[in-house]
C-alpha positions as CSV (number, residue, x, y, z in Angstrom):
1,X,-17.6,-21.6,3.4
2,X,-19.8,-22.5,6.6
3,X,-21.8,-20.3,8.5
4,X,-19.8,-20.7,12.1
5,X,-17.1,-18.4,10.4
6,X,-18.7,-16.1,8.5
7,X,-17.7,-13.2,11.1
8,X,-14.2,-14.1,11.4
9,X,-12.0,-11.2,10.2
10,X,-9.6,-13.4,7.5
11,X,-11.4,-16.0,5.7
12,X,-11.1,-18.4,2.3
13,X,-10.3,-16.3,-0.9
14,X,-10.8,-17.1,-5.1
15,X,-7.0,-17.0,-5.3
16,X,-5.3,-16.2,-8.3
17,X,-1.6,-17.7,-9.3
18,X,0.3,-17.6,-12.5
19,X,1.0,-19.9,-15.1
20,X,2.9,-21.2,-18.1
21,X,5.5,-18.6,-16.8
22,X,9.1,-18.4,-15.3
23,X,7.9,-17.9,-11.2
24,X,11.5,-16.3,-10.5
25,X,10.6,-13.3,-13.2
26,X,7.1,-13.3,-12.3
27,X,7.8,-12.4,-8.4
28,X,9.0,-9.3,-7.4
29,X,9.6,-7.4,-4.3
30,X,7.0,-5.0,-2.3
31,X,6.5,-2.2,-4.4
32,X,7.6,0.1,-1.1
33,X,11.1,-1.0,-1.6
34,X,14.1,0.4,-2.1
35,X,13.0,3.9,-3.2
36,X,16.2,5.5,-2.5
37,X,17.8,2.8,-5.0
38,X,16.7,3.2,-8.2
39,X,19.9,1.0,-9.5
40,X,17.5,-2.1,-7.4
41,X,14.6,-2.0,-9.6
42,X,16.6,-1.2,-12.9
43,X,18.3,-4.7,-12.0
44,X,14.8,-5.8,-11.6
45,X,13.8,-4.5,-14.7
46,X,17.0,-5.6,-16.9
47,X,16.4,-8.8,-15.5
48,X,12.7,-9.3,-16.4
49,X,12.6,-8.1,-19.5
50,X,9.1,-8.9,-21.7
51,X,8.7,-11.8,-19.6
52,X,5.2,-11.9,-17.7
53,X,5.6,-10.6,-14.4
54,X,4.0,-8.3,-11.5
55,X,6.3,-5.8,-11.9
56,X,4.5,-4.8,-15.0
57,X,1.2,-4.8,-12.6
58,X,3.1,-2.7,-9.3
59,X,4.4,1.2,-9.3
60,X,7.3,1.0,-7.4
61,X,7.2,4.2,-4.7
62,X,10.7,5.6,-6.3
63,X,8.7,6.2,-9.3
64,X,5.4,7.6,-7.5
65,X,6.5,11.5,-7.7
66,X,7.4,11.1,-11.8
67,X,6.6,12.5,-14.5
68,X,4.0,9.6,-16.0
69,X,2.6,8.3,-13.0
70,X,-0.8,8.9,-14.6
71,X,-0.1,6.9,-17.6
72,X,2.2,4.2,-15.6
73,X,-1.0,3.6,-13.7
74,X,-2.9,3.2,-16.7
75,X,-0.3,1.0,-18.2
76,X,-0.7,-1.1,-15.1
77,X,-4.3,-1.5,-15.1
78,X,-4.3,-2.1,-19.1
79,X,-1.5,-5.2,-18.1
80,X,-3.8,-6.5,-15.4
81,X,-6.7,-6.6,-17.8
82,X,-4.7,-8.0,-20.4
83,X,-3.3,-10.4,-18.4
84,X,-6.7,-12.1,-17.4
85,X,-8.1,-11.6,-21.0
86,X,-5.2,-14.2,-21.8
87,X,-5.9,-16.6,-19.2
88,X,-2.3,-15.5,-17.8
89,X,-4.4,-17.2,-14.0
90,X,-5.4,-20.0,-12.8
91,X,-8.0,-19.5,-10.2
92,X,-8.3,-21.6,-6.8
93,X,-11.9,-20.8,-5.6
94,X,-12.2,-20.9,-1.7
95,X,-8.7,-21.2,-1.0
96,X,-6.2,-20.8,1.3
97,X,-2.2,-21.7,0.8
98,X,0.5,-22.4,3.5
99,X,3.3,-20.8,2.7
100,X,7.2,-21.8,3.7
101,X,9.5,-19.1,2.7
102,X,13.4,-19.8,3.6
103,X,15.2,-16.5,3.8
104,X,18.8,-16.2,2.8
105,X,20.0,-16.4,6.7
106,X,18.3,-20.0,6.4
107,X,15.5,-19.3,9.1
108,X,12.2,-20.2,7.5
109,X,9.2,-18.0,7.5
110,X,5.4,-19.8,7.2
111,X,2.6,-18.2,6.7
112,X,-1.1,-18.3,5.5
113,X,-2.4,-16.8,2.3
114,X,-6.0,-15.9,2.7
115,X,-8.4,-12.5,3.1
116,X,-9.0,-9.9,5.6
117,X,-12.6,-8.6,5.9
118,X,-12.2,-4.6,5.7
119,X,-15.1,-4.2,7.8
120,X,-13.5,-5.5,10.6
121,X,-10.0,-3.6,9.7
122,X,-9.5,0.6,11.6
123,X,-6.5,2.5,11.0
124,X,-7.7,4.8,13.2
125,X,-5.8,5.8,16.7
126,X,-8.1,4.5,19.3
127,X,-9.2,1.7,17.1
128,X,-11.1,-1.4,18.8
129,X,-11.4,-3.4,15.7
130,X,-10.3,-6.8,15.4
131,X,-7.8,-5.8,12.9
132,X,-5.5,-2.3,13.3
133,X,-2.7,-0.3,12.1
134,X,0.7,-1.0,14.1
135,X,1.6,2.5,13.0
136,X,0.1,5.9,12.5
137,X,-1.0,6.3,9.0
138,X,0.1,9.1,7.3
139,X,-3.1,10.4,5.1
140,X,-1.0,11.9,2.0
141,X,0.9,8.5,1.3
142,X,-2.6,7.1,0.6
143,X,-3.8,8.6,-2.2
144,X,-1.5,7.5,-4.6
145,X,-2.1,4.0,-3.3
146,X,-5.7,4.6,-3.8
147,X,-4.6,6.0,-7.5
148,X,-3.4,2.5,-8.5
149,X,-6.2,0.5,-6.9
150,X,-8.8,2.3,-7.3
151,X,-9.7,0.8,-11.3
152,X,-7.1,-2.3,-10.9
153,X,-9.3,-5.3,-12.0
154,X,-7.4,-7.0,-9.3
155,X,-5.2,-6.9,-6.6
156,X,-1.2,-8.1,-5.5
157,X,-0.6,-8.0,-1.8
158,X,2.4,-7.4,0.2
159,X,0.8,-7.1,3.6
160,X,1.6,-9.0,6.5
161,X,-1.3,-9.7,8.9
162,X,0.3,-10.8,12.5
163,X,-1.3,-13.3,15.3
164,X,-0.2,-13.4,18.6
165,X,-0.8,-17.1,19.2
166,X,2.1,-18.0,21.8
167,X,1.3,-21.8,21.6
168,X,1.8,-21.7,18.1
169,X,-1.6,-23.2,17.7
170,X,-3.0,-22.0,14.0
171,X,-0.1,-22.1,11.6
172,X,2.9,-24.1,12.5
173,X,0.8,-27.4,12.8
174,X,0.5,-27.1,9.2
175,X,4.4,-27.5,8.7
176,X,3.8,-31.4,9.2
177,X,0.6,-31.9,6.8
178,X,2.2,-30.7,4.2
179,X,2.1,-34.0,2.4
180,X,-1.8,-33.9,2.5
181,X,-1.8,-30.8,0.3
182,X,-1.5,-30.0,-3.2
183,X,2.1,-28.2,-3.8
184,X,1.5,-25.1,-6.0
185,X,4.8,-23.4,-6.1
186,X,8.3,-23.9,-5.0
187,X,11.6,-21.5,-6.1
188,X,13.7,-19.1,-5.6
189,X,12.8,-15.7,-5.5
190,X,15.3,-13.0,-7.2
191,X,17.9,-10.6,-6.0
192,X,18.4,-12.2,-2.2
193,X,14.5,-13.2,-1.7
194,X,15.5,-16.4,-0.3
195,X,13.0,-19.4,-1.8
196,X,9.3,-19.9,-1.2
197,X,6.9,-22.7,-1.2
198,X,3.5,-22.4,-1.0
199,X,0.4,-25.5,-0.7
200,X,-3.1,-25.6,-1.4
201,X,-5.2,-26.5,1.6
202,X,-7.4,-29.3,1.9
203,X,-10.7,-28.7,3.0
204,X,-10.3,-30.3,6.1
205,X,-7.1,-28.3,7.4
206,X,-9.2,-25.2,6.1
207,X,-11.7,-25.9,8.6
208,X,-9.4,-26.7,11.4
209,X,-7.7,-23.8,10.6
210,X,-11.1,-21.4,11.2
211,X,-11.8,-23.8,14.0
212,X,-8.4,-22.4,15.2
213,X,-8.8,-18.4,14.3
214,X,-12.2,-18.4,16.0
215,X,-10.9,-19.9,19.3
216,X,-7.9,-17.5,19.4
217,X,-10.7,-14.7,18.3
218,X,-12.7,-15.8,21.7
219,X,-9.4,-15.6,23.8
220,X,-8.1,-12.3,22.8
221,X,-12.0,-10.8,23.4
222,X,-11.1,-10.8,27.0
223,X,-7.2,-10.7,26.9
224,X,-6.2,-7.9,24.8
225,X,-9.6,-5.9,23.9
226,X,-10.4,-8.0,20.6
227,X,-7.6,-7.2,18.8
228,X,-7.0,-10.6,16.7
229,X,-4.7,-9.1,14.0
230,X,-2.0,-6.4,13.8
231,X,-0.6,-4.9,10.8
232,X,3.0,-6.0,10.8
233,X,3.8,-4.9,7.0
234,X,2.3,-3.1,4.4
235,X,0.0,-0.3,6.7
236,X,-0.7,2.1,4.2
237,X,-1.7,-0.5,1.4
238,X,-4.2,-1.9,3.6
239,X,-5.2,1.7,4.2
240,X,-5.9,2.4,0.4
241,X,-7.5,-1.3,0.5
242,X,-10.1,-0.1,3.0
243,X,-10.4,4.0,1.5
244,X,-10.7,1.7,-1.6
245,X,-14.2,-0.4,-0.6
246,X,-15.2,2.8,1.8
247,X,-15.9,4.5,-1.5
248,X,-17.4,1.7,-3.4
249,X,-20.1,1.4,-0.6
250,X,-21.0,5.3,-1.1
251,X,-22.2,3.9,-5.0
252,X,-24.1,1.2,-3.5
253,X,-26.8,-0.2,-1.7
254,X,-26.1,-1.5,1.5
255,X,-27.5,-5.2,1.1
256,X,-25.2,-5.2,-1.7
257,X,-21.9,-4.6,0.7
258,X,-21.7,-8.5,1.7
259,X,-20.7,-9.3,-1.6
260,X,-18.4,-6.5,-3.3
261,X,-15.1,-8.1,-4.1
262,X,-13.7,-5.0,-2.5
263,X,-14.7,-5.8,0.7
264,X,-11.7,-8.1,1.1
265,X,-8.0,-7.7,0.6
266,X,-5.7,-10.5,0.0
267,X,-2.5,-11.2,3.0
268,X,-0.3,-13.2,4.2
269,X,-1.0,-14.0,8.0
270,X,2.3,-14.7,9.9
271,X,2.6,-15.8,13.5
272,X,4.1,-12.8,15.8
273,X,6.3,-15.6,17.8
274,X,8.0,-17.5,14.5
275,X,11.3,-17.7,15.5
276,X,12.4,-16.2,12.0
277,X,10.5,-13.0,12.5
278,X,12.6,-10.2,13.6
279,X,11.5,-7.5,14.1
280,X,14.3,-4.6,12.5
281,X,14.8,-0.9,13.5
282,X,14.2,1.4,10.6
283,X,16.8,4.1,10.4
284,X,16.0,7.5,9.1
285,X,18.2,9.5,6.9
286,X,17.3,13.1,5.9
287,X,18.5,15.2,2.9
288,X,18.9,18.0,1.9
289,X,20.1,19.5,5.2
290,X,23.2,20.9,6.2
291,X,24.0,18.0,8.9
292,X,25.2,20.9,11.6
293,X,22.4,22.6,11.5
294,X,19.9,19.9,11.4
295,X,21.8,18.7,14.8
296,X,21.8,21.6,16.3
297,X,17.9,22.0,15.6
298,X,17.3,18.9,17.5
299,X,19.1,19.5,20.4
300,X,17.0,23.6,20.3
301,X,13.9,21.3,20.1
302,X,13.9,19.5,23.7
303,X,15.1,21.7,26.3
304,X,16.5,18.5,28.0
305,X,18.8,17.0,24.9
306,X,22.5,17.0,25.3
307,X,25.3,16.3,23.4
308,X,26.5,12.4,23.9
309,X,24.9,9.8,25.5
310,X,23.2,9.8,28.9
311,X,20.4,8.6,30.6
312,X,17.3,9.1,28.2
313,X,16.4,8.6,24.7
314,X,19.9,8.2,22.7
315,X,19.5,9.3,19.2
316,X,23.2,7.7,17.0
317,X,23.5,9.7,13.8
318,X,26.1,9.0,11.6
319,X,26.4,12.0,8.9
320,X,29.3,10.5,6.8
321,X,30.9,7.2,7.2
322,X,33.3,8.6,10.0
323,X,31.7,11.1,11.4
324,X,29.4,10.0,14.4
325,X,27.9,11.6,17.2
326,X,24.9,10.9,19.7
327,X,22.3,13.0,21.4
328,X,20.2,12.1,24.3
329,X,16.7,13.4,24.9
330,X,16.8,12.8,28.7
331,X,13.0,13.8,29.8
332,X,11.7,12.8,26.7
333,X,7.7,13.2,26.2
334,X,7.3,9.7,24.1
335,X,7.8,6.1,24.9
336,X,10.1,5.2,22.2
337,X,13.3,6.6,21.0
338,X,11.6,6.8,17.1
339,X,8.8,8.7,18.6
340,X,10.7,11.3,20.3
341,X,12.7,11.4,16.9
342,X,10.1,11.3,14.7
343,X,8.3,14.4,16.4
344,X,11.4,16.6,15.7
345,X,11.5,15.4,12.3
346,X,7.9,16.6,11.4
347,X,8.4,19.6,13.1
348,X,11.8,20.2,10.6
349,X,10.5,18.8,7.8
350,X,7.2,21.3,8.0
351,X,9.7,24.4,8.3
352,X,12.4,23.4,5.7
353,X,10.9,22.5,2.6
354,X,13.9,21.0,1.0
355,X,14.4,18.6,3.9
356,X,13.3,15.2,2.6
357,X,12.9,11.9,4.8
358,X,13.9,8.4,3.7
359,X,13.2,5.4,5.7
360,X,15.9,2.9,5.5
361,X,15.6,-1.0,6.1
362,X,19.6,-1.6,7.4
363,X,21.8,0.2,9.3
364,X,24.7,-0.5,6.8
365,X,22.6,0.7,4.0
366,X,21.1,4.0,5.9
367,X,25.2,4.9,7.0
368,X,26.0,3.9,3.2
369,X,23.4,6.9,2.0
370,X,24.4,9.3,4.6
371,X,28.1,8.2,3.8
372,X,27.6,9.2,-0.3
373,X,26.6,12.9,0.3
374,X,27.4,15.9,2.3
375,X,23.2,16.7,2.6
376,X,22.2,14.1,4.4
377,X,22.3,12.7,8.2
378,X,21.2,9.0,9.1
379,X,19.8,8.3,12.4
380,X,20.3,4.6,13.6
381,X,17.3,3.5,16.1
382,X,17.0,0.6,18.6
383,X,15.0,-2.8,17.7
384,X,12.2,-2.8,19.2
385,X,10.9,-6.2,21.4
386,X,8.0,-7.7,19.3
387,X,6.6,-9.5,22.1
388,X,5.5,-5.7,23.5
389,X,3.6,-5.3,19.9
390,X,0.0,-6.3,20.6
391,X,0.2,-4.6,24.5
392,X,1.4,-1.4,23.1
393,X,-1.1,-1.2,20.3
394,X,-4.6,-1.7,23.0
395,X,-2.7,0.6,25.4
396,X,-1.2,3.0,23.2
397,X,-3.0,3.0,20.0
398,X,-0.4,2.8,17.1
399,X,2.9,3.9,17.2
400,X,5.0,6.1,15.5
401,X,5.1,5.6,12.2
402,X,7.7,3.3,10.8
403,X,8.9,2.4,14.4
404,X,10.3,-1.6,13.3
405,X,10.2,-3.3,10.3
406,X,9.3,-7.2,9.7
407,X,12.7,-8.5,8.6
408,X,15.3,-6.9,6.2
409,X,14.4,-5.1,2.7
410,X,14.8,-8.2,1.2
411,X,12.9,-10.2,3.1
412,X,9.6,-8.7,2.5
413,X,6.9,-10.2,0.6
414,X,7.0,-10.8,-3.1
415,X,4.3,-10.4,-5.3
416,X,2.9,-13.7,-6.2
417,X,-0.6,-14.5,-5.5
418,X,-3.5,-12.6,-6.8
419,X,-7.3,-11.6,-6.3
420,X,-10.3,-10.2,-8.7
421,X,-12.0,-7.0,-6.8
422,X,-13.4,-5.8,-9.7
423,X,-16.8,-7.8,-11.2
């Protein structure tokens, strides 16, 4: 849109929203979700129906390792195409929307709906792009990311793109123009989603808003080693986003990269220091292990675990709803309690096939799972303080995998908006 921020990492997008619809049916939750609760997206499902909806464009990751994924794909893709043969979108070219989303505790999220630039996106440890992971990315849970992208006419995003702009200097001064701008949407969102709104910027706040991105990208040059954006939700999605375009380049020319659709993938960017982001532990619960054992395999594994809590890395497991325990790693090797769990959990996992890992949004809900069977243990693991994120990541490169979470389950994103990256 002007040539002073072409190189900025998130820029305008040809935005796709719904219409002559029912919103509340059309938006559903992030398809990674409430895997261990298949009752969830039956309600989901029951409550949709035949109406229009992105739940018929999304495989939900309890259904990845079925029996039809193959076809479910295709059945996606044929939706997505069917979809836009029937002029199901309206398309806002150049856009960005402000987003206000009031979750059910009252607190009130806001964001900005616009594109990342892959190019400038690494998921690699030791990164020094502009955008990177928060977490290690674990290479086999791309693929079948990369399975429903990879021919999808277009795309439905659920990541969450953080800044670390203290002042609060790029988003929140949009709360009071709202009046200047075009609203677009505004409703509640099913099953404990809270309610969103979302407007259409002018073209004047879109500038100001760049003006504001690339003075935050000069600062962060100097103070945290260029990193402008971290990953706060939705890692591995951007991952397939960026195997996604990696592969498209290999089949063409490189003055053609500029202007493949692919390039981009559609977020939301979300300040790191809104006072409704929380920043949630996420639990681990294991099954298909006799709890004992699995216990007694942790504490084999460090030479310096004991039983109970001490000085040291405190692990709480809770194996059924009465049954509770600690153990404390007390030279542990890692920097956080996940990682030093985490690294144990690999190591089982890789030497007991039938051990499984599920990780849980909720402490309540990971104790529930652990409480329902007598194969299963749930570990419970510390918050973690977000104001360390961006620090951690230059220093440390990304952290274990699944160390915090952006909010509760049902707080994540909902599919809503949408973007062509197919010509």
């Amino acid at each position: 849109m002007n040539d002073l921020f072409d190189n900025l990492p998130f820029q305008p997008a040809n935005i796709l929203l719904p219409r002559d619809c029912d919103l509340s049916l059309w938006s559903v939750i992030a398809c990674d979700q409430y895997t261990s609760r298949p009752e969830y997206w039956q309600r989901v499902e029951d409550r949709v129906g035949r109406a229009p909806s992105t739940l018929r464009m999304i495989l939900p990751e309890s259904c990845l390792e079925g029996p039809s994924v193959e076809t479910d794909i295709m059945e996606i893709n044929n939706t997505m195409s069917r979809y836009l043969r029937e002029g199901r979108f309206q398309e806002y070219p150049d856009s960005m929307i402000y987003v206000e989303r009031t979750l059910d505790n009252g607190k009130t999220r806001r964001g900005l709906i616009g594109a990342v630039d892959l190019e400038q996106y690494d998921y690699e440890p030791g990164a020094s792009s502009a955008i990177r992971a928060t977490e290690g990315v674990v290479m086999s849970r791309v693929p079948p990311r990369v399975a429903v992208r990879k021919n999808a006419p277009i795309e439905l995003p659920h990541v969450m793109l953080l800044v670390d702009d203290p002042h609060r200097m790029i988003i929140e001064p949009l709360s009071v123009r709202t009046g200047e701008m075009e609203l677009l949407y505004d409703f509640d969102l099913m099953e404990g989603g809270g309610h969103i709104r979302g407007w259409l910027l002018t073209q004047e706040l879109k500038v100001w808003v760049l003006r504001a991105l690339s003075t935050r990208k000069n600062r962060v040059e100097q103070d945290l080693d260029g990193l402008l954006f971290a990953v706060g939700d939705g890692n591995h999605s951007l991952a397939a986003a960026k195997e996604c375009y990696e592969r498209r380049k290999g089949m063409t020319s490189p003055e053609q990269w500029p202007a493949l659709p692919s390039r981009y993938a559609l977020c939301e960017l979300v300040n790191l220091h809104d006072d409704s982001l929380e920043f949630e532990p996420i639990h681990r619960v294991v099954f298909g292990v006799r709890p004992e054992e699995l216990l007694d395999a942790l504490v084999d594994y460090y030479p310096s675990a004991i039983q109970g809590r001490g000085q040291g890395h405190v692990l709480p497991f809770v194996i059924n709803r009465w049954s509770r325990g600690e153990i404390t790693v007390t030279r542990p090797d890692s920097s956080l309690p996940v990682g030093t769990l985490q690294g144990f959990l690999d190591a089982y996992t890789a030497s007991h096939p039938r051990a499984r890992v599920d990780y849980i949004h909720g402490a309540e809900e990971a104790q529930s799972l652990a409480g329902e069977r007598e194969d299963a243990v749930a570990f419970l693991l510390p918050p973690m303080d977000k104001g360390a994120l961006f620090p951690t990541v230059v220093h440390d490169g990304a952290l274990p995998r699944k160390t915090f979470s952006v909010g509760r389950a049902q707080d994540k994103r909902f599919y809503l908006e949408a973007r062509k990256i197919r010509k």
